[in-house]
C-alpha positions in Angstrom: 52.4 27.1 190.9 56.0 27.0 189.6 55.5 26.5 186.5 55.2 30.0 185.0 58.7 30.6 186.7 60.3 28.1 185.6 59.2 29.3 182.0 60.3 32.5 182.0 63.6 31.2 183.6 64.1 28.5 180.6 63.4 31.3 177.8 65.3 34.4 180.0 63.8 37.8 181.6 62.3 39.9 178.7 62.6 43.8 180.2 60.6 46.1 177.5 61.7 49.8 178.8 58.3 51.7 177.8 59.1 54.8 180.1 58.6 58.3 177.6 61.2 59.7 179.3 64.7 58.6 178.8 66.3 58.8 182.4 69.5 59.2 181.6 68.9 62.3 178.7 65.6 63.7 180.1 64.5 63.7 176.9 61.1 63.0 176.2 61.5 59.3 173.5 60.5 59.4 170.1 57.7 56.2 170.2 58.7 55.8 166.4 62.0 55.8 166.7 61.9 53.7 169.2 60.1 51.0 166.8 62.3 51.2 163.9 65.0 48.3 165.1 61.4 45.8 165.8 60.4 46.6 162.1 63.7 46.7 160.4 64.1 42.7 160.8 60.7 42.2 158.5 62.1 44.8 156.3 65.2 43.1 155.8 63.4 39.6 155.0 61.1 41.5 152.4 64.3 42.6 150.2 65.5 39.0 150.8 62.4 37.8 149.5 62.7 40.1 146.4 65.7 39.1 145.6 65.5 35.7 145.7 62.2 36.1 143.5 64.2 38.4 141.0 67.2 35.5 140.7 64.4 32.6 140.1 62.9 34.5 137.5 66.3 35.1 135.2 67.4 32.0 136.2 63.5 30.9 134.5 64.1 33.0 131.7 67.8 31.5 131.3 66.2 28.0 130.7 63.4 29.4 128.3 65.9 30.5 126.4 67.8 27.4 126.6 64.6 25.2 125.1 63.6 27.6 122.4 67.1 27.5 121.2 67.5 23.8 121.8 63.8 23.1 119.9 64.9 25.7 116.7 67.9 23.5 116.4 66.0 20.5 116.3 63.8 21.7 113.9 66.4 22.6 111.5 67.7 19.0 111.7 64.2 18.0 111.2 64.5 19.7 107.6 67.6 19.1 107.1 67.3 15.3 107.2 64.2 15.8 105.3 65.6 17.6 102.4 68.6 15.2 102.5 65.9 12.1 102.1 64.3 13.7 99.5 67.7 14.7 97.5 69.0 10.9 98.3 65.5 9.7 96.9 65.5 11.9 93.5 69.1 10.8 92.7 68.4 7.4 93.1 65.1 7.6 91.1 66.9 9.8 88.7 69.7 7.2 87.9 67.3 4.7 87.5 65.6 6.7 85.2 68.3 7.4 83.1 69.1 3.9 82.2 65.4 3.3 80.8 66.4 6.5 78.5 67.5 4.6 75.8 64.6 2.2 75.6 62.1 5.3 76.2 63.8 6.4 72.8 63.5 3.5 70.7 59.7 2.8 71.8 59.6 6.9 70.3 61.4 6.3 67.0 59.0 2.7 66.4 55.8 4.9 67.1 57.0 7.5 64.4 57.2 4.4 62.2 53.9 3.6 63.0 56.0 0.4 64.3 54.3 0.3 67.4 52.2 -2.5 67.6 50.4 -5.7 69.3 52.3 -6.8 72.7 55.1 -4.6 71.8 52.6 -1.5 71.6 51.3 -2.5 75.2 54.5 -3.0 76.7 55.4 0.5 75.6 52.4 1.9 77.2 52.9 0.1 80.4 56.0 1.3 80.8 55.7 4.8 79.7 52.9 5.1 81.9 55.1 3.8 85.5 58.1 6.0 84.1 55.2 9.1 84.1 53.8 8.1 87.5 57.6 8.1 88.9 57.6 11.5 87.7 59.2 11.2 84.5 58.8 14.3 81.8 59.5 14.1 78.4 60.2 17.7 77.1 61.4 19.2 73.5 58.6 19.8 70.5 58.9 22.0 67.6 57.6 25.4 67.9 58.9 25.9 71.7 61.0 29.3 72.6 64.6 27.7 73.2 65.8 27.6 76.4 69.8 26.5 76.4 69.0 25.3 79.8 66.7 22.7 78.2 67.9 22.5 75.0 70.9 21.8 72.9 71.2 23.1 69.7 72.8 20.7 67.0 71.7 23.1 64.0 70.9 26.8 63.7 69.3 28.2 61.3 67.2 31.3 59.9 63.5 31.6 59.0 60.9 34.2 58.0 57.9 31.3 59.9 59.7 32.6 63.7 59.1 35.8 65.6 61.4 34.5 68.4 64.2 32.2 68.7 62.7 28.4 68.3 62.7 24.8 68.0 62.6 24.0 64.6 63.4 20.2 64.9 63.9 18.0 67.4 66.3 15.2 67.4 66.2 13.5 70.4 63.5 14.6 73.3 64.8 15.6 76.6 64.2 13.9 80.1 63.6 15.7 83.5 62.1 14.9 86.9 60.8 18.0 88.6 62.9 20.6 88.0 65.4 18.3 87.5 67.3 17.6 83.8 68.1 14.4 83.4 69.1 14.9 79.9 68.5 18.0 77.3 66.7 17.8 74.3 68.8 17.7 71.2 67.3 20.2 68.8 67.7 22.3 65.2 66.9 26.0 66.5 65.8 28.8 63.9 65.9 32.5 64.8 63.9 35.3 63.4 65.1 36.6 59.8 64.7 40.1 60.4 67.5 41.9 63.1 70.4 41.8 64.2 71.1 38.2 63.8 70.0 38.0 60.1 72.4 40.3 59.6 75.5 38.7 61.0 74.1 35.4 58.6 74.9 37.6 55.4 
């Protein structure tokens, strides 16, 4: 029977004053007035709430931005180690290359002296073939527009047979793997007779 007693003495008398009129004013009370303190506590914990919901999202945001940055500057590096594997791999090749010049030249000059023949003749082929599969490009014919990039021009001459400046003659053929040079063709170059430059001739 004591129990409910000894409740309300553990958790302290609760007095809720619900009288309309205030005794000490006369005044009749305002019922919502009298409400606001109750709901101003939940009102407080909802722009808690908000808050703490606003900071988690920039502080979200903060770290997307961290990884997208983080994940562009690893693909960059990606690249650039790529490219730099690539470069290393073409200079090697291309040094390599350029020592087998020389022999790539004298298999040429036999074959214009119908030299080329028996083992010799497949030897030549063999290797012309892995230089070609390596990426190897032999450049510089007669008739081509000359291009000083690719070209260097040990004669010059005139002729009527030319509507545009052109290999006339080529001494030794040039080398290149991709767009790269490894050595310039060596060639005569003939320019149009007629114009400007036929003129400086005379």
């Amino acid at each position: 029977m004591t129990s409910p007693t000894e409740g309300e003495e553990r958790e302290g008398p609760v007095i809720r004053d619900r009288r309309r009129i205030d005794p000490e004013t006369g005044q009749v009370r305002d019922a919502a007035a009298g409400e606001q303190p109750a709901a101003g506590a939940p009102a407080q914990e909802g722009a808690a709430d908000a808050s703490e919901v606003a900071g988690l999202k920039e502080q979200l945001a903060e770290r997307l931005a961290d990884l997208q940055r983080l994940k562009a500057e690893y693909d960059n590096y990606r690249k650039r180690v790529e490219r730099d594997r690539v470069a290393v791999r073409e200079q090697a090749l291309g040094q390599v290359l350029s020592e087998l010049l020389p022999v790539l030249d004298d298999i040429g000059r036999a074959r214009d002296h119908d030299e080329l023949t028996g083992g010799f003749k497949s030897v030549a082929e063999a290797l012309e073939a892995v230089t070609g599969k390596l990426g190897l490009e032999r450049f510089g014919g007669k008739g081509e527009p000359f291009d000083p990039n690719v070209h260097e021009a040990m004669m010059h001459a005139y002729s009527a047979d030319v509507t545009e400046t052109s290999v006339a003659d080529v001494f030794q053929p040039g080398y290149r793997i991709g767009e790269r040079v490894l050595r310039p063709a060596r060639v005569a170059v003939a320019e149009p007779e007629t114009g400007t430059g036929a003129g400086a001739g005379e």
